[in-house]
Phi, psi and omega in degrees: 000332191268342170286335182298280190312291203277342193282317226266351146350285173295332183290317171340314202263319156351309214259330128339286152322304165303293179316300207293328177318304219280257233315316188289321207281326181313300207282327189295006173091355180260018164254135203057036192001034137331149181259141151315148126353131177281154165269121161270170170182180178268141166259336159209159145255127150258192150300124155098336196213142205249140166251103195283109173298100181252137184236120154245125196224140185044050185293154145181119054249169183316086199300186147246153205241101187211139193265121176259166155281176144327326193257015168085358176294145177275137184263175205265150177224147149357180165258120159304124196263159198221129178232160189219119169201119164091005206126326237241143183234143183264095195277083172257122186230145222200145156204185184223153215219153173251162191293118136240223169326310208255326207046066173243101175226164208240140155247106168297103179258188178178128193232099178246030126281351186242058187342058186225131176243121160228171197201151180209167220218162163191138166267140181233145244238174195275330184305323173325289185330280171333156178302087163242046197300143180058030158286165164228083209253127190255126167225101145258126205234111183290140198240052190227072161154157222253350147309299162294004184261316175283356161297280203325310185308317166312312162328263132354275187316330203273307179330294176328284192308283177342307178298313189289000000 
């Protein structure tokens, strides 16, 4: 029984091991040097207006980088800071956004020499939008599952509330 017991143990943590290997080579960008997902997040609040963070990391060949609405328009951003090491390029781009329809924005990254796009998405919550002057709130929040997007949000909002 204990031999039993200790197999399928170990196949368990195996199989774990394995998943978190495959899950690190997928997200950190080094397989085909396809860019991950970008990681997104909120990085400040003002009155009326949320400023938003996109990280594109160990990218190659160099994407472009642009944070859309909903309705797929590109919105104006920063000038993107850019490191370059090894090949590989680490991409940050930040721009600030106003309430709309969805308050839904997409960070793109897009390698058309390697015909590959990705994308991630964050919703920011409308209370943001509202009379929050000078929070500063830093979150980087990977925003790829909708749990983790209402942690964040919850979050922000308790910031909010706090401020007001």
């Amino acid at each position: 029984m204990f031999s039993s017991v200790f197999k399928t143990k170990t196949l368990q943590l195996l199989f774990l091991c394995l998943f978190l290997l495959t899950v690190t080579a997928v997200t950190t960008g080094h397989e085909n040097g396809a860019a991950p997902k970008p990681f997104v997040g909120i990085l400040n609040i003002t009155q009326y207006r949320v400023q938003l963070k996109c990280e594109v990391r160990g990218a190659a060949p160099k994407p472009r980088v642009e944070w859309r609405d909903s309705d797929g328009n590109i919105l104006h951003a920063e000038e993107p800071q850019v490191s370059h090491r090894d090949g590989r390029y680490d991409i940050t781009l930040l721009t600030t956004v106003t309430r709309t329809n969805t308050n839904l924005f997409h960070c793109v990254a897009t390698q058309e020499e390697i015909g590959h796009v990705t994308e991630e998405e964050i919703h920011v919550p409308d209370q943001l939008f509202e009379s929050c002057d000078g929070v500063g709130v830093i979150v980087s929040v990977l925003a790829s599952g909708f749990s983790v997007t209402v942690f964040a949000s919850l979050l922000l909002f308790s910031a909010c509330i706090k401020c007001c």
